[in-house]
N, C-alpha and C positions, 0 to 999 in steps of 0.2 A: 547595415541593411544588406550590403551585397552576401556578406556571408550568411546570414540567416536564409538569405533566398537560395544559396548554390548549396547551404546542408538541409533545406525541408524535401520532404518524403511526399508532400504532395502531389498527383498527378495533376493537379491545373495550381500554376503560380504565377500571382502581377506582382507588379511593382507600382506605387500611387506613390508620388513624391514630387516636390517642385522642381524648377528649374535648376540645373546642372546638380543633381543629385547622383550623375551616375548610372543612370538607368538602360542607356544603351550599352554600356561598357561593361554592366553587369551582365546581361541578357547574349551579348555577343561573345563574353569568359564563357557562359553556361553552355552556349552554342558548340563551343571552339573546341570546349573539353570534354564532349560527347563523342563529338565526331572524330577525337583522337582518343577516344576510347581509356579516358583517363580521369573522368567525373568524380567526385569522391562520394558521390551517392551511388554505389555499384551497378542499381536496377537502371541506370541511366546511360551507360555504356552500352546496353543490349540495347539497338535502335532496328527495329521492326515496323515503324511510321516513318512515313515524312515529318520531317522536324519544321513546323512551320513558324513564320515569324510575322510580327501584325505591325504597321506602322500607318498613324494614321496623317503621314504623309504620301502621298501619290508620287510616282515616277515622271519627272518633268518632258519627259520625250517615250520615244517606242524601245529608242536605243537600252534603255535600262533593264 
């Protein structure tokens, strides 16, 4: 699953999977090797957006 998600070419990709499938650990690889400019999908290296991330947990304080 992770790899199919970190080599597709799509510009919009989820992940739908149960519990402890990996999905945050995927998401924040994708993250991590953008922003080091080392993605192995090329066109994803060149970051010209904000890179956003969606979490449908909320921040427990302001501090976060």
């Amino acid at each position: 699953m992770a790899l199919k998600f970190l080599m597709s070419p799509a510009s919009t990709r989820v992940i739908i999977t149960g519990n402890q499938a990996g999905k945050t650990a995927t998401a924040m690889m994708d993250a991590s090797l953008r922003l080091l400019g080392i993605h192995p999908v090329k066109k994803r290296n060149n970051i010209t957006k904000p890179i956003r991330c969606i979490s449908k947990c909320l921040p427990k304080s302001d501090e976060a």
